[in-house]
N, CA and C atoms as an extended XYZ file, in Angstrom:
249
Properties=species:S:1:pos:R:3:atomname:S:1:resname:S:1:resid:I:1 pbc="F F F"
N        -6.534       -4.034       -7.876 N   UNK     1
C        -6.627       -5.021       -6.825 CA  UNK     1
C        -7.404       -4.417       -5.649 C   UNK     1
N        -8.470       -5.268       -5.191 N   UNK     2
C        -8.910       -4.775       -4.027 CA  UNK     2
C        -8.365       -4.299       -2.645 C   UNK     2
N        -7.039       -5.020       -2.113 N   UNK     3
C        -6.354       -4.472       -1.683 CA  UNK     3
C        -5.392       -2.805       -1.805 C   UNK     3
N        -5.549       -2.523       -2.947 N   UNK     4
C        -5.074       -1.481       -2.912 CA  UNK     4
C        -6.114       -0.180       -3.018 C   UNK     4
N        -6.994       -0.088       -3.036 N   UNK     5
C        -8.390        0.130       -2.917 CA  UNK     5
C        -8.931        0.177       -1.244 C   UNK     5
N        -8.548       -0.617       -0.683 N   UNK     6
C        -8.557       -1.196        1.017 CA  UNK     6
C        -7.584        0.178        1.513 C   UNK     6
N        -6.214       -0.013        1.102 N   UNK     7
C        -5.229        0.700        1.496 CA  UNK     7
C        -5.504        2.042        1.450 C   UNK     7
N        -5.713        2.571        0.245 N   UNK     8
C        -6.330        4.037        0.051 CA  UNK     8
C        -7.792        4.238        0.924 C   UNK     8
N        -8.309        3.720        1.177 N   UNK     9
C        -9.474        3.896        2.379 CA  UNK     9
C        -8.616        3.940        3.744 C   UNK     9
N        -7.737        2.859        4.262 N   UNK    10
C        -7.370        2.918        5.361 CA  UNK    10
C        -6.054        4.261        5.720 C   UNK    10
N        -5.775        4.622        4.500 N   UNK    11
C        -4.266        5.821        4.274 CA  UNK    11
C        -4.821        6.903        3.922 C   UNK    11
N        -5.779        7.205        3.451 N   UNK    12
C        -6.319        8.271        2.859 CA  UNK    12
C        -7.284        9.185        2.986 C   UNK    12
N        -8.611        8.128        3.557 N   UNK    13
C        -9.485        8.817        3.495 CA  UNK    13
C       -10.147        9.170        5.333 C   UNK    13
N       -10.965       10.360        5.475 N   UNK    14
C       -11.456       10.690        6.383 CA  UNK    14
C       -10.288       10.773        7.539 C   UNK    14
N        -8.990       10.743        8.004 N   UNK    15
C        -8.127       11.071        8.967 CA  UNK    15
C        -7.567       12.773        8.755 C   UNK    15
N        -7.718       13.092        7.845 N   UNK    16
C        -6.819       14.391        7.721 CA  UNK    16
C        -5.959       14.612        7.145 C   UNK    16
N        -5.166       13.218        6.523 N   UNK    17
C        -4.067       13.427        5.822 CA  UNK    17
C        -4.397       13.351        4.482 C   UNK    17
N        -4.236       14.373        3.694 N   UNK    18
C        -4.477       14.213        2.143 CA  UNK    18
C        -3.082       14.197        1.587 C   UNK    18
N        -1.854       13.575        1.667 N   UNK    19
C        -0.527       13.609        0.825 CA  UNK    19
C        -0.664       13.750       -0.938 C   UNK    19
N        -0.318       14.024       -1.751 N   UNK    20
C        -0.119       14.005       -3.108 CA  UNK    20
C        -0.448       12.381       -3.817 C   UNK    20
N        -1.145       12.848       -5.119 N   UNK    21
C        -1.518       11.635       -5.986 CA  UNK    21
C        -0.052       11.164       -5.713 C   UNK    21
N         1.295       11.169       -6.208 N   UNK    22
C         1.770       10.269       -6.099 CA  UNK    22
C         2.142        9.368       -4.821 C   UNK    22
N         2.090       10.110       -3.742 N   UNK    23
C         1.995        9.600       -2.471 CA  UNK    23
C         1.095        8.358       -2.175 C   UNK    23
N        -0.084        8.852       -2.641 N   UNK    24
C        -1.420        8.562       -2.347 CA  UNK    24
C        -0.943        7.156       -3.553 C   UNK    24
N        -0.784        7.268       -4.509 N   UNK    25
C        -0.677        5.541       -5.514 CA  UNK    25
C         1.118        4.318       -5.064 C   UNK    25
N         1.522        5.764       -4.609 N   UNK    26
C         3.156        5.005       -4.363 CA  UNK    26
C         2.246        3.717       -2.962 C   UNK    26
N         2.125        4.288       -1.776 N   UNK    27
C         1.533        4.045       -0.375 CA  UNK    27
C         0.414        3.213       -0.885 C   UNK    27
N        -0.355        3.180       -1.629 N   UNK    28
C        -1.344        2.189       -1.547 CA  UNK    28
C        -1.164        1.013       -2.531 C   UNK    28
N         0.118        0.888       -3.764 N   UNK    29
C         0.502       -0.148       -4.160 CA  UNK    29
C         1.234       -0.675       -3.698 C   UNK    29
N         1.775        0.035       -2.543 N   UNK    30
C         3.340       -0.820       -2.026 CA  UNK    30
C         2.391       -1.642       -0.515 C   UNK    30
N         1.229       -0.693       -0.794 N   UNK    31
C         0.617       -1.881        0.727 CA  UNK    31
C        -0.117       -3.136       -0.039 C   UNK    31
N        -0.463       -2.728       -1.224 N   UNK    32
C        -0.891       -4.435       -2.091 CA  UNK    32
C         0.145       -5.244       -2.504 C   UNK    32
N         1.332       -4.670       -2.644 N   UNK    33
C         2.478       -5.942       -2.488 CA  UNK    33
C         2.917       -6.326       -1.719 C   UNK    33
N         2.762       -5.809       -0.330 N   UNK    34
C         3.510       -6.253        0.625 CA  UNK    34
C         2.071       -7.435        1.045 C   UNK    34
N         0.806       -7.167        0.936 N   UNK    35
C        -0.332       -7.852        1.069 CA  UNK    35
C        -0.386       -9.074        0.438 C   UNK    35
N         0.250       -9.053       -0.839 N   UNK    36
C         0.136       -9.722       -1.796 CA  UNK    36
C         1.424      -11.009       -1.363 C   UNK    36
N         2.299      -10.436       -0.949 N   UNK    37
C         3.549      -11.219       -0.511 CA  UNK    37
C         2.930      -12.149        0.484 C   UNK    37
N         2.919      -11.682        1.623 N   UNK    38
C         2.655      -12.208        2.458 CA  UNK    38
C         1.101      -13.263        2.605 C   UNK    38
N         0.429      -13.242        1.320 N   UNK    39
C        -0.359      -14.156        0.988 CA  UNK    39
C        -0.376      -15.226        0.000 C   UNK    39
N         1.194      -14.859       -0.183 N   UNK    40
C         1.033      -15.860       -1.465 CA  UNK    40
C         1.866      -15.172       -2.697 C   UNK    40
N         1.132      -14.676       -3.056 N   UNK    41
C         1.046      -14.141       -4.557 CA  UNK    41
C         2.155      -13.073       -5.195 C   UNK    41
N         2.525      -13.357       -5.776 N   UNK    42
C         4.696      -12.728       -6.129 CA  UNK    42
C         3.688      -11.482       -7.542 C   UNK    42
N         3.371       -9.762       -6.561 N   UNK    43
C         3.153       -9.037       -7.509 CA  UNK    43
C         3.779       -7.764       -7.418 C   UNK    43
N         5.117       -8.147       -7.112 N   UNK    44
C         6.086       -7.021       -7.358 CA  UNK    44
C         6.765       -6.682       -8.184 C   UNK    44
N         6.696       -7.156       -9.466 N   UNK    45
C         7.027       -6.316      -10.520 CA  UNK    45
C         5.580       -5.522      -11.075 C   UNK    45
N         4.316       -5.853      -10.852 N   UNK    46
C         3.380       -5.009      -11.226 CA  UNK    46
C         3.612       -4.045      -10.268 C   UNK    46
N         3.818       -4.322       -9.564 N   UNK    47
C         3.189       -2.841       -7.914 CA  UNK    47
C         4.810       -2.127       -8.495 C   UNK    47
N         6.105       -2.403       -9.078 N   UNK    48
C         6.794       -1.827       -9.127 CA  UNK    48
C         6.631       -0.977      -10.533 C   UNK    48
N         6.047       -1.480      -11.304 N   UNK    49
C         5.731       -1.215      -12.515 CA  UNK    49
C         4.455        0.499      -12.172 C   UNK    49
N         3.992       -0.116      -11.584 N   UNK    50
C         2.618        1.137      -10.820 CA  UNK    50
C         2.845        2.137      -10.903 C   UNK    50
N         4.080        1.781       -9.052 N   UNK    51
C         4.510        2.543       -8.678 CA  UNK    51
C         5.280        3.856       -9.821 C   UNK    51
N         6.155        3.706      -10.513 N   UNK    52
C         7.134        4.341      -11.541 CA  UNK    52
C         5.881        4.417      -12.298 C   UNK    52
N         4.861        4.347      -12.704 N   UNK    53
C         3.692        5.070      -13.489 CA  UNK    53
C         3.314        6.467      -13.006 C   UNK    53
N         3.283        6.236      -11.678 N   UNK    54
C         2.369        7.854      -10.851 CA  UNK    54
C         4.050        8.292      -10.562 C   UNK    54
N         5.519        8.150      -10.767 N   UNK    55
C         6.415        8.946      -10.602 CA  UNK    55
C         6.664        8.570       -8.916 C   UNK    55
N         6.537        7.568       -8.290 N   UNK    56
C         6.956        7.665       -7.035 CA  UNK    56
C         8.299        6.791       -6.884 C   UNK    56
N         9.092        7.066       -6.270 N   UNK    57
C        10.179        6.412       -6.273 CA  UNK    57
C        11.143        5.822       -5.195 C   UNK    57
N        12.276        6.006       -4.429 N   UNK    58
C        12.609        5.054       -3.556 CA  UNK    58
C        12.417        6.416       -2.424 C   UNK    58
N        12.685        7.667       -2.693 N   UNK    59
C        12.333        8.655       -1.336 CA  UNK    59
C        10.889        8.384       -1.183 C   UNK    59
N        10.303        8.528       -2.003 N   UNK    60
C         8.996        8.548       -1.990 CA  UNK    60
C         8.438        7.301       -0.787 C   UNK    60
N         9.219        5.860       -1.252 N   UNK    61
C         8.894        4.486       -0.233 CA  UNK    61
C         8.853        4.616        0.728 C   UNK    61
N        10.248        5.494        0.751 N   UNK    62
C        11.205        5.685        2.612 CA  UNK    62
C        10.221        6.406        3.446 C   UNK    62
N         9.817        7.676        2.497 N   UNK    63
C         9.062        8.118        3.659 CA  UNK    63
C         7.654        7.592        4.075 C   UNK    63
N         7.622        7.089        3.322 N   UNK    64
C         5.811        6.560        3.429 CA  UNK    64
C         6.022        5.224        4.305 C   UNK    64
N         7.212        4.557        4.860 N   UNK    65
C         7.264        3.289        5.049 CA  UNK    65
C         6.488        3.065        6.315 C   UNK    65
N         6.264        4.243        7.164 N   UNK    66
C         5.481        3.865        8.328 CA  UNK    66
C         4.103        3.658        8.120 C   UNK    66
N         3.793        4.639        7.269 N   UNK    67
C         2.338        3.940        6.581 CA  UNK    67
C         1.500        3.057        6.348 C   UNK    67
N         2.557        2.772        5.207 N   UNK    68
C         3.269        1.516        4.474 CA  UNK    68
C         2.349        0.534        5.631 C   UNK    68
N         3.750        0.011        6.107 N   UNK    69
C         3.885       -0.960        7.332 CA  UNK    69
C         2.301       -1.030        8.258 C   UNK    69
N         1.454        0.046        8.525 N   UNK    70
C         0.619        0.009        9.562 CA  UNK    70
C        -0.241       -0.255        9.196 C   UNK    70
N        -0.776       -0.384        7.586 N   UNK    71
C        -1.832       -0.053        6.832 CA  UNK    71
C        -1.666       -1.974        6.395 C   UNK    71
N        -0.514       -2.543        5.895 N   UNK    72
C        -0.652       -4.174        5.222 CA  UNK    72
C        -0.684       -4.592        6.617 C   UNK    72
N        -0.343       -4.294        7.788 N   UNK    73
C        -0.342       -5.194        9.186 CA  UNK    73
C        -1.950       -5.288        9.312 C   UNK    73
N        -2.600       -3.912        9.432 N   UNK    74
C        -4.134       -3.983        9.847 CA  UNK    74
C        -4.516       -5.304        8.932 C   UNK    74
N        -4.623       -5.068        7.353 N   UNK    75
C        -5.092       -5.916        6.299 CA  UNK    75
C        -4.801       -7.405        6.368 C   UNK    75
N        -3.080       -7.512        7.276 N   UNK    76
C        -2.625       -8.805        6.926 CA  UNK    76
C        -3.729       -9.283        8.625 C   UNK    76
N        -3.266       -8.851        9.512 N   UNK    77
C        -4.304       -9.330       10.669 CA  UNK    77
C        -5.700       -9.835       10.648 C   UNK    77
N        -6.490       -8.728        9.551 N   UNK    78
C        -8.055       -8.794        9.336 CA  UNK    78
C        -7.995      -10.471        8.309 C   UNK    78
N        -7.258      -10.681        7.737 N   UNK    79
C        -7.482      -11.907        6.793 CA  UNK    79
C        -6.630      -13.237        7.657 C   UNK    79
N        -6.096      -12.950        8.567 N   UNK    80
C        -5.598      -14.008       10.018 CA  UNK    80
C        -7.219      -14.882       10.301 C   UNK    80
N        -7.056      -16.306        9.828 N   UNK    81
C        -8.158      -17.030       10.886 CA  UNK    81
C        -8.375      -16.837       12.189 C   UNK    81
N        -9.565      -17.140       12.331 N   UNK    82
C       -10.317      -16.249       13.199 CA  UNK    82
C       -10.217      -14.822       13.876 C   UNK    82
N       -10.144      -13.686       12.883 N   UNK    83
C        -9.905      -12.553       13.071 CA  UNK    83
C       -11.385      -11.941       12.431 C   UNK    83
């Protein structure tokens, strides 16, 4: 999903923070479902399905949740009419 693709650019790249592949797939599928929610589209059993592919799990969520959260707000804002 392009959104999660979005997420890993906006979480990942060029700031300094390089966290672990599973970090790095947990944090950028949980920002395409929360993207995905809030547009509509019910894809949380895939993004949960993902997630438990790369081994990330509910510590893994917790800590990433500020992330998380800052990274689907930018995305959910940028797709807000007239934004």
């Amino acid at each position: 999903m392009l959104v999660h693709e979005l997420a890993h650019e906006l979480l990942h790249h060029n700031n300094g923070r390089r966290p672990s592949k599973v970090v790095r797939e947990t944090e950028a599928e949980a920002v395409a479902a929360v993207v995905s929610q809030a547009i509509g589209l019910h894809a949380t059993e895939a993004a949960s399905d993902y997630i438990q592919l790369y081994d990330g799990d509910k510590e893994t969520l917790s800590e990433s949740l500020n992330h998380i959260q800052q990274a689907a707000t930018a995305i959910i804002t940028a797709l807000e009419p007239g934004e």
